[in-house]
C-alpha positions, 0 to 999 in steps of 0.5 A: 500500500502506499502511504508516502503521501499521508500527511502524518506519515502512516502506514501497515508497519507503523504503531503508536498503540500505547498512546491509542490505548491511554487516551482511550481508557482516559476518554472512555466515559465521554465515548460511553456517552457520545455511543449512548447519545447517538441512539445506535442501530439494534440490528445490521451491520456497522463499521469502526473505520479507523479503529486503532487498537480496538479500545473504542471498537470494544465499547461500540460493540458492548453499546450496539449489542449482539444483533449487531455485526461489527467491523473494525478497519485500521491501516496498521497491523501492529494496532489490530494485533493490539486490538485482538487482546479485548476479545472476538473482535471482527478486524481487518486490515484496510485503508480509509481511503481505498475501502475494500468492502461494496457499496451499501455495506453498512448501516453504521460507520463511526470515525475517530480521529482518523480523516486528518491522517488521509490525504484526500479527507473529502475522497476518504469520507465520500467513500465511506458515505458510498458504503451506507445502506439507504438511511445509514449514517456516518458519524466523523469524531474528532478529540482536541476539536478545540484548544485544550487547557492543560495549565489553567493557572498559565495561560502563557504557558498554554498558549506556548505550549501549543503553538509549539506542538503545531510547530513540531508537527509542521517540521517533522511531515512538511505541513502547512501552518493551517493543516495543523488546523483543519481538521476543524472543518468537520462540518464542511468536510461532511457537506463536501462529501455529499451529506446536506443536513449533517449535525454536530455536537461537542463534548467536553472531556474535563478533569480535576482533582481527585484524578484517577490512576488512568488520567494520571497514567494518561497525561503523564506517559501520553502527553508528557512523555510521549507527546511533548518531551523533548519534541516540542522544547526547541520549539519554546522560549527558555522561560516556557521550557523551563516551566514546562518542565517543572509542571511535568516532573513528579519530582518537581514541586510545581508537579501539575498532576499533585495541585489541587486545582488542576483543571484540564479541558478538552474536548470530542467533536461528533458530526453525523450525517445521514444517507438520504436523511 
């Protein structure tokens, strides 16, 4: 398969599992609620398109119920052979954007975090619509659709940090600076693929103290460690640096996840549509 023109540089051999794992045992009651909400189908067949380790795909499965047959697709061999540890599930190996399975296969597809790794969005979503039977619908779902607040005691630091993180992922894939940005476009990105009434609903993932040992694990060995680190300090002014530091070092006094009013905010965006709805 090629996958040279992927913009965050995907393919069959690569895996980032235990970062898919954290967030999806962190962001696990928030999904619980967004399957609950979305009022899904009790029979036919339904498809986790872009499904990762399988975290959420378990979920989906445990919500849809046994009358369902579900479907999880993922580009990356090492993230469903992952996905295998949460029991029988359905998997198989695929690409967004060149779907194997007919048309008018499905009565469901769910969607997360997977159109901004594609290169053509707007193809990988027509062709996903194309797979519905008539009546079914696509749901696209997207985490951090808005800024996210890690120090609300440091708006400064925020700010840095993020502008930092943007800049690391434009230097390591070759990106512009609004595609770091557009994956914002959810609603745009539906209408363009033919949908005329999409819908779209935000939830907030929020978290202070007490914190559990899963947000615990997830900030610290997800985002500290696996996703800032020393990606991102060349990309911060020496102050920032040095209080990015501070705020994630165990050791540290000023630790963020030992303070009492840690406040963390982020956020899943949900957009559906329908086929012939």
């Amino acid at each position: 398969m090629r996958s040279s023109a992927r913009p965050l540089g995907d393919s069959p051999e690569r895996s980032y599992a235990g970062k898919l794992d954290r967030f999806g045992a962190f962001a696990a009651p928030e999904l619980c609620r967004v399957f609950a909400d979305l009022g899904l189908p009790a029979h036919g067949t339904a498809l986790d398109l872009g499904c990762g380790t399988g975290f959420a795909t378990a979920l989906l499965a445990d919500t849809l119920g046994p009358d369902v047959v579900l479907v999880g697709v993922d580009l990356s061999l090492p993230h469903l052979e992952a996905a295998r540890r949460h029991g029988a599930l359905r998997l198989i190996q695929g690409d967004a954007e060149r779907l194997c399975f007919a048309e008018g296969s499905f009565d469901f597809i769910w969607c997360c975090n997977t159109v901004n790794h594609v290169a053509d969005s707007v193809g990988a979503v027509r062709s996903a619509r194309a797979r519905l039977r008539a009546g079914g619908r696509l749901v696209l779902a997207q985490s951090a659709f808005l800024p996210e607040m890690f120090f609300a005691w440091d708006s400064h630091l925020d700010d840095a940090v993020r502008s930092a993180c943007h800049r690391y992922y434009r230097e390591r894939y070759g990106l512009k600076p609004g595609d770091t940005a557009g994956l914002r476009a959810l609603l745009g990105l539906m209408q363009a693929a033919g949908f005329e009434t999409p819908s779209v609903r935000t939830y907030v993932i929020e978290r202070t103290q007490p914190l559990s040992q899963t947000d615990r694990d997830y900030f610290r060995e997800a985002v500290f460690d696996g996703l800032w680190g020393d990606r991102i300090r060349p990309f911060l002014d020496p102050a920032s640096a040095e209080a990015l530091a501070r705020n994630c070092d165990p050791a540290s006094p000023d630790y963020c996840l030992d303070r009492p009013d840690f406040h963390h905010v982020q956020t899943i965006t949900v957009c559906e549509g329908s086929l012939g709805g």
